[in-house]
N, C-alpha and C positions, 0 to 999 in steps of 0.2 A: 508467581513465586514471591513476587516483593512485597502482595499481602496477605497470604493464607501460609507462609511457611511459618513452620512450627516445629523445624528439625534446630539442634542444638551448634550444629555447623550449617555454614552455605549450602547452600543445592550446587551439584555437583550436573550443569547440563553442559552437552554438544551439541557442534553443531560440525559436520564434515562432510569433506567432500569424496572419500570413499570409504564407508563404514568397513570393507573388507580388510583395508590397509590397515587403518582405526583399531583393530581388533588385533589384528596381526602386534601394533606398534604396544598394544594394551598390553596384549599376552610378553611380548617379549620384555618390558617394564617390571616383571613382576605379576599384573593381573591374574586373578582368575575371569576367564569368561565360562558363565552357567548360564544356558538357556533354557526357556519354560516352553517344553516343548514332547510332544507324544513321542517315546522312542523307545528301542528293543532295550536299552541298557539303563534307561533313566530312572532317576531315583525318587521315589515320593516324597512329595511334599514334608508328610509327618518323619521324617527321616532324614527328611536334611539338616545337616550338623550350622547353629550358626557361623557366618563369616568369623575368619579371622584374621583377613588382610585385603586388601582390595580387591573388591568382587565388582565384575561389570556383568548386569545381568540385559541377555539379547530376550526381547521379546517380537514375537511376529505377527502378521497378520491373522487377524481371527478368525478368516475361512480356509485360508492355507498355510498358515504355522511358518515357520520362518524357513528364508530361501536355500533351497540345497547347499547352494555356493557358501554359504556363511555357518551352516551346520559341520563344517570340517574345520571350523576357527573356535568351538567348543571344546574346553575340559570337561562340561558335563553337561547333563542336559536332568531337570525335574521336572516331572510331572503332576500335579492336580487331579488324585481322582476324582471320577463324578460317577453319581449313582440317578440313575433315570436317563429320561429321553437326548439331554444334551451331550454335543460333542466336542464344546470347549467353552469357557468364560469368558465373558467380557472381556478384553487383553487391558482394559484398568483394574476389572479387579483381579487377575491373574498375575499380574504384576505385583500389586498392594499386598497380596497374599506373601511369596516369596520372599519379598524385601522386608515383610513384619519377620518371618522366618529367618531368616539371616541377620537380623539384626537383636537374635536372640529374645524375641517378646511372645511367642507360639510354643 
């Protein structure tokens, strides 16, 4: 971060010791929490509106999508279509993707 950032403010990281809490303490704060993750209700990518208040976005593991336990601390959940053989992104660039999205630049 202290030599490749090129955001206008600080980087904004954590570091915790129960990201369930973490989420809980975010959401009650104010947050939104949005996760990038395959779901019956989620919204596409090309559809999501940018941020307009503090957004914490959950990303999970790239063979199995983020943990049950933590998919009930979502306000929302987005999806990345994909067209051919794959069944999910890189989780850098599925991340990179969303946060361009929300920061209103897609």
């Amino acid at each position: 971060m202290a030599r490749g950032n090129t955001l206008r403010r600080p980087g904004c990281v954590h570091r915790v010791g129960s990201p369930l809490r973490w989420l809980a303490d975010e959401r009650a704060a104010g947050s939104r929490i949005l996760g990038v993750e395959l779901a019956d209700e989620a919204v596409r990518l090309g559809d999501l509106p940018a941020a307009r208040g503090r957004t914490v976005v959950v990303l999970g593991h790239e063979a199995t999508g983020i943990p049950p336990e933590a998919l009930d601390c979502l306000d929302a959940a987005v999806e990345i279509p994909m067209v051919g053989h794959g069944h999910s992104l890189n989780v850098a660039v599925a991340g990179s993707l969303v946060l361009y999205k929300l920061a209103g630049l897609l």
